[in-house]
C-alpha positions as CSV (number, residue, x, y, z in Angstrom):
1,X,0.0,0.0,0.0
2,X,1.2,3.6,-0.5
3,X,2.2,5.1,2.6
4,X,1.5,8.6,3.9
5,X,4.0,11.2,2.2
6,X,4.5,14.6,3.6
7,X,8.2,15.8,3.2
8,X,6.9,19.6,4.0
9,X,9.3,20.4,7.4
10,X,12.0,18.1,6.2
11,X,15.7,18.9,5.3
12,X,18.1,16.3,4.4
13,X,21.8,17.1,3.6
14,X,24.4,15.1,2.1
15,X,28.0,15.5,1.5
16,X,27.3,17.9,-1.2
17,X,23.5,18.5,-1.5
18,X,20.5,19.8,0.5
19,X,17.9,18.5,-0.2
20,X,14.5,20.5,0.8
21,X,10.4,20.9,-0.2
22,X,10.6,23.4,-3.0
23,X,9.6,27.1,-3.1
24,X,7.9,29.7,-5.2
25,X,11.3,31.5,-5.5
26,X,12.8,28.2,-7.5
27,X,11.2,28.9,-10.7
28,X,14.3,30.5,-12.2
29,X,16.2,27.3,-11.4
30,X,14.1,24.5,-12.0
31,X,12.6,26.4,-15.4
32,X,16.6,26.3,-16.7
33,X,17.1,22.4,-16.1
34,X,13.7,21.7,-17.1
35,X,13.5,23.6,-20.7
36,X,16.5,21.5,-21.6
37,X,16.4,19.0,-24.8
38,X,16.8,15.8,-23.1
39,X,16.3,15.8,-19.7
40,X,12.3,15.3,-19.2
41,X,12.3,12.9,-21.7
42,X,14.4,10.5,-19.8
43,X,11.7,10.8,-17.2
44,X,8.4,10.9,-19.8
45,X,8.1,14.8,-20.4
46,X,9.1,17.1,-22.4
47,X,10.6,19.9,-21.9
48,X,9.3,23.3,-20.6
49,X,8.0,25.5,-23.3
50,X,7.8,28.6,-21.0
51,X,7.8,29.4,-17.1
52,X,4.0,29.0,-17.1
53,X,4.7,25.3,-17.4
54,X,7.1,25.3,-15.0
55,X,5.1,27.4,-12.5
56,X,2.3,25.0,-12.6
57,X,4.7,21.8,-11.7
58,X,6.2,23.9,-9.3
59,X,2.6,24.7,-7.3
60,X,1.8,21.3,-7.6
61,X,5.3,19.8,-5.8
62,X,4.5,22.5,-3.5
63,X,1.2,21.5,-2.8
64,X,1.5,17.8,-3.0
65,X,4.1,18.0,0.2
66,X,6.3,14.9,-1.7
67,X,8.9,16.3,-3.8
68,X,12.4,17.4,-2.8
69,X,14.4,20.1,-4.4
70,X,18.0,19.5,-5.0
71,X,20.2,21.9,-4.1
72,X,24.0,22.0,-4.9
73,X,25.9,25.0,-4.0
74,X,23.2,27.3,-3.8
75,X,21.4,26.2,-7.1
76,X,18.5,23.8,-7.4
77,X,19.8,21.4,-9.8
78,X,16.9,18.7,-9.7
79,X,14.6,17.2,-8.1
80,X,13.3,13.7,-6.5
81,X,10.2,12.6,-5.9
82,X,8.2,10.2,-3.5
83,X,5.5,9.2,-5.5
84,X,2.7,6.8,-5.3
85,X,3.7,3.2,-6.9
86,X,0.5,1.5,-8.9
87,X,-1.1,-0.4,-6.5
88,X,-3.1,-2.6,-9.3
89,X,-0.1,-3.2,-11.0
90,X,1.5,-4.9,-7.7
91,X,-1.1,-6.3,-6.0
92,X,1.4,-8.4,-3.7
93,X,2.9,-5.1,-2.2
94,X,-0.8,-4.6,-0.6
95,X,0.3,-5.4,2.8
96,X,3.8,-3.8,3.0
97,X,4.1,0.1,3.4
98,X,5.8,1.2,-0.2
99,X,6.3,3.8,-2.1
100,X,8.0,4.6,-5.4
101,X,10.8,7.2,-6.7
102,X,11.5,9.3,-9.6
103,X,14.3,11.7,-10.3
104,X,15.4,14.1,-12.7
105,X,18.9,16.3,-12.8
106,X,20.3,19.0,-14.5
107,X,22.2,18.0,-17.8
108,X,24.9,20.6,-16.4
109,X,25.6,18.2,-13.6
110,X,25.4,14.7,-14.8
111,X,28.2,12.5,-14.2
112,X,29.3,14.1,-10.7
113,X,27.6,11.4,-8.8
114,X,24.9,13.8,-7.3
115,X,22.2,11.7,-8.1
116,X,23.3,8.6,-6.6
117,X,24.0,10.8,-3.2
118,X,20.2,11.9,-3.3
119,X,19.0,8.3,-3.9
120,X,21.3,7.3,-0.9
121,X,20.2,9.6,1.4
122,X,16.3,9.7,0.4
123,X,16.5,5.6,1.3
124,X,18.0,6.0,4.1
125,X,15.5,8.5,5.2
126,X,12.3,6.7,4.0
127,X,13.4,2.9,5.7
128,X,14.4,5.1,9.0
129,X,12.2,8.3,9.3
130,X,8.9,6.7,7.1
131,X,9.4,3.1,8.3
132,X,9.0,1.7,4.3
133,X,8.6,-1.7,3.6
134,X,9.8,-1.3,0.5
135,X,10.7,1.4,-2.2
136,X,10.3,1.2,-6.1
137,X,12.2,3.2,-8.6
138,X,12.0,2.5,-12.0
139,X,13.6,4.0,-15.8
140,X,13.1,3.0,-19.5
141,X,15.2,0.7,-20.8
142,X,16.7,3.3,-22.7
143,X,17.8,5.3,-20.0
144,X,21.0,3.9,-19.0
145,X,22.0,6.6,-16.7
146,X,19.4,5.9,-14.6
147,X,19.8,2.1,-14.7
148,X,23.1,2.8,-13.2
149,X,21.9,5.1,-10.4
150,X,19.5,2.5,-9.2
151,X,22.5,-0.2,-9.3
152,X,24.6,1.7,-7.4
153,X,22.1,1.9,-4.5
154,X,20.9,-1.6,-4.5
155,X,18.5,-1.3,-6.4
156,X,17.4,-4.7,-7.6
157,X,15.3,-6.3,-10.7
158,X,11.7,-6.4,-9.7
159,X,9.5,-6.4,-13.0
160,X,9.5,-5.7,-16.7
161,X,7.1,-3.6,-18.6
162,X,5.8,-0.6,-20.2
163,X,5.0,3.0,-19.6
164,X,2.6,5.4,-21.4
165,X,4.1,9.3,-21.6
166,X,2.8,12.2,-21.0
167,X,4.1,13.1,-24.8
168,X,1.9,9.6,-26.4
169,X,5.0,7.3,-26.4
170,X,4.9,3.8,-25.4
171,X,8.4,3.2,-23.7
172,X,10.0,0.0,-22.5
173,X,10.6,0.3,-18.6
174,X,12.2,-1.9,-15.8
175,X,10.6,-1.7,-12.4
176,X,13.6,-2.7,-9.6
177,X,12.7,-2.8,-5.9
178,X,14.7,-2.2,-2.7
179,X,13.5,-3.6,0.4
180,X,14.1,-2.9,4.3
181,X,15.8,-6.0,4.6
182,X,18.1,-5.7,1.6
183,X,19.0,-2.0,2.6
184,X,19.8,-3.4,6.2
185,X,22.2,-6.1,4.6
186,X,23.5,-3.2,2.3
187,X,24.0,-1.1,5.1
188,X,25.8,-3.8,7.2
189,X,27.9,-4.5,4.4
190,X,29.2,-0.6,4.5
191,X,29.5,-0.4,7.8
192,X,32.2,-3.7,7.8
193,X,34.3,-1.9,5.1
């Protein structure tokens, strides 16, 4: 089942990143990242046209209390969200608190290892502060980038299939899961290094 999300009063930092509910003043930022060829449709959108667009996502990760902004050295550089999973599509997660993320970044800052940082830390804080059973996160099978985000956190394979855009495309997607008990295990493992 989806758990309750409300991220509205919380601040995470990490080595290099704060991570924090977004505000009306981010527009600037979020509308640079977000108008760039390349970047939403790795996610299933397309870029912004104008800062109308961008204004009305920004209200409603405002007002939907789930989404973190990503802040690196003053700038929001992306963002991360905690959104619902599909509950008909995974009918054996009914009786385990889950949720499922998403993420986009910046083109400016891929390859620095930001992403991975956020994904780290937003675990961390959803097994510990939320008390997840489980967390989703998934990415087309074109999107290799993101594949190899999700690896690097322990992500593992959960389910193959497909995933309508908001642009009409039909894309190939890969569903991978991490559970309380893996991220324990991962955890453990660190901890012995």
């Amino acid at each position: 089942m989806n758990a309750e999300i409300d991220i509205s009063n919380t601040v995470l930092k990490t080595e290099r990143l704060i991570m924090r509910p977004w505000r009306k003043e981010d527009l600037d930022d979020f509308f640079e990242y977000a108008s760039v060829d390349g970047v939403g449709q790795m996610a299933g959108w397309l870029p912004h046209q104008n800062k109308d667009d961008t204004q009305m996502i920004l209200d409603s990760f405002i007002g939907k209390k789930r989404t973190f902004a990503l802040e690196y050295q003053g700038k929001v550089v992306g963002s991360l969200g905690i959104e619902e999973y599909d509950e008909d599509k995974f009918p054996e997660l009914k009786d385990k608190k889950c949720r499922e993320i998403g993420y986009v970044l910046s083109k400016n800052y891929w390859g620095r290892g930001l992403m991975p940082e956020a994904v780290k830390e937003t675990i961390r804080y959803l097994f510990e502060e939320v008390k997840l059973d489980a967390i989703l996160c998934g990415h087309f099978l074109s999107n290799q980038q993101s594949q190899r985000v999700q690896e690097k956190c322990g992500f593992r394979h959960y389910a193959y299939g497909t995933y309508e855009t908001r642009f009409g495309t039909v894309e190939e997607d890969e569903t991978n899961i991490m559970t309380r008990e893996d991220w324990k295990a991962i955890k453990k493992i660190a901890e012995e290094l």
